[in-house]
MOPAC internal coordinates of N, CA, C and O (Angstrom, degrees):
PM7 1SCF
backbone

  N    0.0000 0     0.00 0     0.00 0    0    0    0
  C    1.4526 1     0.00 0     0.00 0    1    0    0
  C    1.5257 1   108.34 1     0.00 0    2    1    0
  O    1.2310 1   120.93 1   -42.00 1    3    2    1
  N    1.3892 1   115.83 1   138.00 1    3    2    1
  C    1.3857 1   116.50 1   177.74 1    5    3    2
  C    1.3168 1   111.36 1   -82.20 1    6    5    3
  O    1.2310 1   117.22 1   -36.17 1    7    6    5
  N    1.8098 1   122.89 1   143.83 1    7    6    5
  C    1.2245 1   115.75 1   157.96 1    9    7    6
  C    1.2148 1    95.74 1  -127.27 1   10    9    7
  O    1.2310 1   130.39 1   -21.55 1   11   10    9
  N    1.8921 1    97.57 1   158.45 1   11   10    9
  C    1.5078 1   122.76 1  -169.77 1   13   11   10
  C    1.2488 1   107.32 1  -105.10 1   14   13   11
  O    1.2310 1   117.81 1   -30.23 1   15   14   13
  N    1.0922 1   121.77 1   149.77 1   15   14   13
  C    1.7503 1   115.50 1  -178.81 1   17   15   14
  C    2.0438 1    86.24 1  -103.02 1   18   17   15
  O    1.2310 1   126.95 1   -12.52 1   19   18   17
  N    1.6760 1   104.23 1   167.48 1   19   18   17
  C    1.3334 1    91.19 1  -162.00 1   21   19   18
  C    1.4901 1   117.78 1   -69.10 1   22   21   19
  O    1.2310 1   125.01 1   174.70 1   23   22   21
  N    1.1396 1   107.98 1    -5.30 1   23   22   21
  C    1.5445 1   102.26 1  -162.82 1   25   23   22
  C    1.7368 1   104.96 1  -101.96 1   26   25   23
  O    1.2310 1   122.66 1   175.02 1   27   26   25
  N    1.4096 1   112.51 1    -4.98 1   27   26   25
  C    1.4488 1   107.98 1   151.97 1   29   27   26
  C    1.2945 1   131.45 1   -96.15 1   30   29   27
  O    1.2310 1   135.54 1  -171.81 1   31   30   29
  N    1.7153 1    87.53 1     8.19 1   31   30   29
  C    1.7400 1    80.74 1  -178.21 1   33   31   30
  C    1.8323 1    93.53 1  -114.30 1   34   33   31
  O    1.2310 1   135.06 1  -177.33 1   35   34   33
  N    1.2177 1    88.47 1     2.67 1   35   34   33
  C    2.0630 1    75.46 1  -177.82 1   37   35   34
  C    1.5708 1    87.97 1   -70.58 1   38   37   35
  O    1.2310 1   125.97 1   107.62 1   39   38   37
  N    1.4165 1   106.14 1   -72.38 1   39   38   37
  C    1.9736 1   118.81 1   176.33 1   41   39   38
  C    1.5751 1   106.93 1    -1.48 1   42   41   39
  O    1.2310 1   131.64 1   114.00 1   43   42   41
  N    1.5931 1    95.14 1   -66.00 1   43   42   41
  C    1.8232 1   103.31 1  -159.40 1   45   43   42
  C    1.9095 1   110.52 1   -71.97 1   46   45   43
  O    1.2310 1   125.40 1   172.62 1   47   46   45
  N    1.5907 1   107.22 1    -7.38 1   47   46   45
  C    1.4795 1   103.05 1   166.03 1   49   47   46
  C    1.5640 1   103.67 1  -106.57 1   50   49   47
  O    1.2310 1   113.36 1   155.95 1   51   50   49
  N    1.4465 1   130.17 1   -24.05 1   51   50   49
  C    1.2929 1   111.27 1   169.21 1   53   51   50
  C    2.3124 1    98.86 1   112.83 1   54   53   51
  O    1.2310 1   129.82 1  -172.20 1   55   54   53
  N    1.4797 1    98.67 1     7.80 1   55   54   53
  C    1.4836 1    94.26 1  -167.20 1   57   55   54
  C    1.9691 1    81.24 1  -122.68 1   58   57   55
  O    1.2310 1   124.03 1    -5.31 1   59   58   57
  N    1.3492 1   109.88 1   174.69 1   59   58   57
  C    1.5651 1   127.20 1  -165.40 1   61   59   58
  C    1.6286 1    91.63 1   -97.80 1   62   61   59
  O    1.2310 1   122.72 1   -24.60 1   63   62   61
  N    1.5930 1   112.39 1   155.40 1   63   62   61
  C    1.4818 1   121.18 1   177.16 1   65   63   62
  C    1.4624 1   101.20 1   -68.09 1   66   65   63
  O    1.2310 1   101.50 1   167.23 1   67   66   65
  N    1.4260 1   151.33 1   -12.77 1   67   66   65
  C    1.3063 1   144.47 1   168.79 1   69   67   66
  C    1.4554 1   105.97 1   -62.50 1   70   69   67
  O    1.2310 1   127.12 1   129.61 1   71   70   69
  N    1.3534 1   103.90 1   -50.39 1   71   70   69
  C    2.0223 1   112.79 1  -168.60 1   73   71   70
  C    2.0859 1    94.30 1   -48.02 1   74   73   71
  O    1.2310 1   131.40 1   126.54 1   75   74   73
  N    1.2546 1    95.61 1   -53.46 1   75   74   73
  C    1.6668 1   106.00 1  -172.59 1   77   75   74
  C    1.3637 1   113.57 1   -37.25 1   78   77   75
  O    1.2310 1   130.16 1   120.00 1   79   78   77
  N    1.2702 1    98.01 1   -60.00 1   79   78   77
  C    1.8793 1   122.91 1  -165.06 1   81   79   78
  C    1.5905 1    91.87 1   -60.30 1   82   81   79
  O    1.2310 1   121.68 1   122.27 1   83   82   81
  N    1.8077 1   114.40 1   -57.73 1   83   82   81
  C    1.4898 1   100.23 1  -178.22 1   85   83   82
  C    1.4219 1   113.95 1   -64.66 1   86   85   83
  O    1.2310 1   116.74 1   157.90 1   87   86   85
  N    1.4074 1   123.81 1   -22.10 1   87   86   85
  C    1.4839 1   120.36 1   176.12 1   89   87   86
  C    1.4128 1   108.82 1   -47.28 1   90   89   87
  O    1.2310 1   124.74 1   107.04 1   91   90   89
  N    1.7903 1   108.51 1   -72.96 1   91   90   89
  C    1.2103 1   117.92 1  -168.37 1   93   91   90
  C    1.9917 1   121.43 1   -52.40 1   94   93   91
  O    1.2310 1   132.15 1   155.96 1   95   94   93
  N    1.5818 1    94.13 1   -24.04 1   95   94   93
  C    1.8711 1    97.19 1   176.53 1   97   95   94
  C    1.7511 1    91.93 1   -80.81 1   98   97   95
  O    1.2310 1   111.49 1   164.85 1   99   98   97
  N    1.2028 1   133.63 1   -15.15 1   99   98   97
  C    1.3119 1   106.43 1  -174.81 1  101   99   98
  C    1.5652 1   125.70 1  -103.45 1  102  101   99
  O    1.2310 1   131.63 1  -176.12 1  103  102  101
  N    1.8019 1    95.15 1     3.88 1  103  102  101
  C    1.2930 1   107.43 1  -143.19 1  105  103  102
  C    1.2852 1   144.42 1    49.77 1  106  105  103
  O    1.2310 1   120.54 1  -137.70 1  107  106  105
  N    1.0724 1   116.58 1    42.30 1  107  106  105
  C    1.8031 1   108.48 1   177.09 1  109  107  106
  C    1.2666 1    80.92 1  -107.63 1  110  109  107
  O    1.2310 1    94.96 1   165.69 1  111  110  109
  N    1.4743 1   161.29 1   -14.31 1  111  110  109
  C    1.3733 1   131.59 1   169.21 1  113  111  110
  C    1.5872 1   104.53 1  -140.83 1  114  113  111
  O    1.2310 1   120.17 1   -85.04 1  115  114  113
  N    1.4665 1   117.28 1    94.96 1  115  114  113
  C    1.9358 1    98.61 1  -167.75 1  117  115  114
  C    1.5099 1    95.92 1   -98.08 1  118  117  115
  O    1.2310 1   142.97 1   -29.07 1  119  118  117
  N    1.4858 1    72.99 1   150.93 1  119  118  117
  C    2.1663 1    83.81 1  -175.74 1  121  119  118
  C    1.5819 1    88.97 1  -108.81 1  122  121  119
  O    1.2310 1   131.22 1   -23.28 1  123  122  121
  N    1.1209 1    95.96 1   156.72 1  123  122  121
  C    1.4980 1   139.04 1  -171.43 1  125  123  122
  C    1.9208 1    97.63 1   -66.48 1  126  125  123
  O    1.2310 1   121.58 1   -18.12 1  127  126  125
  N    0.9654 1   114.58 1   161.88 1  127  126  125
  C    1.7257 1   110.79 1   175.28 1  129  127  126
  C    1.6267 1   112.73 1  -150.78 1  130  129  127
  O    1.2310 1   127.50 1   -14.10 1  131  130  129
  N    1.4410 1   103.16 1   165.90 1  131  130  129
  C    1.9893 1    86.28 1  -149.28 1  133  131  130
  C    2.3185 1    70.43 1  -117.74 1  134  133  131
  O    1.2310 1   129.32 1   -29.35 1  135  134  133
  N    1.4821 1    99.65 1   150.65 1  135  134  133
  C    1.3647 1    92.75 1   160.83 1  137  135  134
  C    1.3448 1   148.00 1     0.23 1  138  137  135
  O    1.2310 1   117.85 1   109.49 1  139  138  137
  N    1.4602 1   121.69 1   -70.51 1  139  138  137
  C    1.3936 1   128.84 1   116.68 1  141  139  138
  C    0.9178 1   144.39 1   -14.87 1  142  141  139
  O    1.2310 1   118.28 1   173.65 1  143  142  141
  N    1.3161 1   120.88 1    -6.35 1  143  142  141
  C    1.6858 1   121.52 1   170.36 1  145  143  142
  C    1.3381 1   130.51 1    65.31 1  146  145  143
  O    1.2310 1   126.95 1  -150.01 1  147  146  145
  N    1.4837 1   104.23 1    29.99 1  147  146  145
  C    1.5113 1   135.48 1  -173.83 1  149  147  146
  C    1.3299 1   102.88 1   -87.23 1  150  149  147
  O    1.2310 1   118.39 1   -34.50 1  151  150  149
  N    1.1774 1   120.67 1   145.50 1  151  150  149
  C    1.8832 1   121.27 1   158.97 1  153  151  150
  C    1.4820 1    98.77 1   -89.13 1  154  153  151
  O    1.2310 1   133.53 1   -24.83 1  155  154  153
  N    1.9235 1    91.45 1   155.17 1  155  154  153
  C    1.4522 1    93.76 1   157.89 1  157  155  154
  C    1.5527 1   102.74 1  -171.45 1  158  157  155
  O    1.2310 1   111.81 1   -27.41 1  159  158  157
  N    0.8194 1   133.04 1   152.59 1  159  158  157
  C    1.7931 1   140.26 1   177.46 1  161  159  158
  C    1.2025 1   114.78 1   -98.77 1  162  161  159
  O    1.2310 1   125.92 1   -23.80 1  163  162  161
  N    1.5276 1   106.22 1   156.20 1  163  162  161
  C    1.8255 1   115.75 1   173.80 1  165  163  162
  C    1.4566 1    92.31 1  -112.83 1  166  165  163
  O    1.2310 1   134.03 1    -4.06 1  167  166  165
  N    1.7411 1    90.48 1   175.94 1  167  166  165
  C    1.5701 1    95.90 1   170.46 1  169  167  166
  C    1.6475 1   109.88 1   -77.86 1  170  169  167
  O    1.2310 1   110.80 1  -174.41 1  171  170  169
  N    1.3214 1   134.90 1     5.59 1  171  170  169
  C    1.4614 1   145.73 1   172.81 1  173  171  170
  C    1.3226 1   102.68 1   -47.92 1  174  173  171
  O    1.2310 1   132.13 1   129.21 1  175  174  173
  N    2.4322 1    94.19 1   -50.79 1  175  174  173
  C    1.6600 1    95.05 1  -161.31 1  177  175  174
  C    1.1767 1   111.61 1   -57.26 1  178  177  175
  O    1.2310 1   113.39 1   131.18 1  179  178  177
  N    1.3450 1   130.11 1   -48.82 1  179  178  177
  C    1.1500 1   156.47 1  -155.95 1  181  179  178
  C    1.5446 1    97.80 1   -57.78 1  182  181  179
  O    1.2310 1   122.63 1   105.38 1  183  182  181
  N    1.0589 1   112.56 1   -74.62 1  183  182  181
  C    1.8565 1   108.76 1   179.95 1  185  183  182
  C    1.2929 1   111.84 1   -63.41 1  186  185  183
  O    1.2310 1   114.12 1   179.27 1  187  186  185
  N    1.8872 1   128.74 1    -0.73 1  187  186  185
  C    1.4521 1   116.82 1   173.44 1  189  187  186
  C    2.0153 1    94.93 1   -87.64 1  190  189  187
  O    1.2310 1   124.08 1   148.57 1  191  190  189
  N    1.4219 1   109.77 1   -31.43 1  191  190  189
  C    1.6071 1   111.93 1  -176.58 1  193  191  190
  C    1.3991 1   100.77 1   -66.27 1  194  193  191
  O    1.2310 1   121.66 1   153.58 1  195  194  193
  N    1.2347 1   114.43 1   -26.42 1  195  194  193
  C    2.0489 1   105.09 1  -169.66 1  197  195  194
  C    1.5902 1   113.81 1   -97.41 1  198  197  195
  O    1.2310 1   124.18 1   178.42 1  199  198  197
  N    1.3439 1   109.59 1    -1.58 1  199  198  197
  C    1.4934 1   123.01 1   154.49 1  201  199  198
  C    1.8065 1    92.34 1   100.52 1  202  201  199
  O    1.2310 1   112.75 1  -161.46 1  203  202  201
  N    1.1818 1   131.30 1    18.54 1  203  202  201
  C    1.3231 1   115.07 1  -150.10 1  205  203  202
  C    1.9487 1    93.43 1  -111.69 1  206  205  203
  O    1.2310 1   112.76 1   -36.33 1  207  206  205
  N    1.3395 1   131.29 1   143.67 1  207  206  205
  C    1.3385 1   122.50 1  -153.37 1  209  207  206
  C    1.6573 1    90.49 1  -131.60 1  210  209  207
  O    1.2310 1   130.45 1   -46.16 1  211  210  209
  N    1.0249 1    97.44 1   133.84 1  211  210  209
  C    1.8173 1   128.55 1  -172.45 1  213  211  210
  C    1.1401 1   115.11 1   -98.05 1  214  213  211
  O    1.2310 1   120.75 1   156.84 1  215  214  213
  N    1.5013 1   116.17 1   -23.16 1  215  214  213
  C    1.4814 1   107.64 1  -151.59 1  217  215  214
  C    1.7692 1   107.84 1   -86.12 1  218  217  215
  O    1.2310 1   126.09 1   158.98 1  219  218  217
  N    1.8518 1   105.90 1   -21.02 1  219  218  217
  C    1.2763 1   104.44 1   161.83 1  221  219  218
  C    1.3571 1   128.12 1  -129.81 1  222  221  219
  O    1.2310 1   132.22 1  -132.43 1  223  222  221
  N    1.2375 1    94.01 1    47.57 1  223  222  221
  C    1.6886 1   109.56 1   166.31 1  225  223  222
  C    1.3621 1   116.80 1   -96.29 1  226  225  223
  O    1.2310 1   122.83 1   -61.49 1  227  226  225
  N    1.3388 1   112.18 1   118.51 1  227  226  225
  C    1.3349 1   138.25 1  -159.31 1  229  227  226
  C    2.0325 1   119.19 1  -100.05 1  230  229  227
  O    1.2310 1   137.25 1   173.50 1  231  230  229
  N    1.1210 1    84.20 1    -6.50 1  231  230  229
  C    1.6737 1   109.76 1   174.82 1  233  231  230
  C    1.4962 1    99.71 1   -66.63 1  234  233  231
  O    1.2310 1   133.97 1   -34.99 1  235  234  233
  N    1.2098 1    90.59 1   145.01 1  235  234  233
  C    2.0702 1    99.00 1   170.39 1  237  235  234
  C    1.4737 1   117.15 1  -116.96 1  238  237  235
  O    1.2310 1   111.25 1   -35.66 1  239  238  237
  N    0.9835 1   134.08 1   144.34 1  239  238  237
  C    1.6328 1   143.43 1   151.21 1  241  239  238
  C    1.3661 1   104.16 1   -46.27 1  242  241  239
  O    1.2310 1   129.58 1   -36.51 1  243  242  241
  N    1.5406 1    99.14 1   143.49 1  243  242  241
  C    1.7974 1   117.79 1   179.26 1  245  243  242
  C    1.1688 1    94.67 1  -156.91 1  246  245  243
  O    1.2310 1   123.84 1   -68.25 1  247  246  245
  N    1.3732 1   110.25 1   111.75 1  247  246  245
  C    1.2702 1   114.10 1   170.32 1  249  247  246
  C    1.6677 1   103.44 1  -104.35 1  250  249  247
  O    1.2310 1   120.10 1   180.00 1  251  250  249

């Protein structure tokens, strides 16, 4: 699984690492945190920000 550190994942939605930080204190998007007390995102976040739902998608990967 990929993780984003925040400032590639602000880029890859198109909003600034401040928007994030207030995301994550308000919860509308919480990032994940490493020991250290670092933020950081998966590609999970990313498909929970693009509205798209995983949990019953039944499709498989073929590479």
């Amino acid at each position: 699984m990929t993780n984003y550190k925040p400032k590639d994942f602000a880029e890859l939605l198109g909003v600034s690492v401040k928007t994030l930080q207030r995301w994550d204190r308000e919860g509308t998007l919480k990032a994940n945190r490493t020991p250290t007390n670092r933020r950081y995102y998966t590609y999970d976040h990313y498909l929970q920000f693009k509205g798209i739902n995983t949990e019953n998608d039944k499709r498989h990967v073929v590479i």
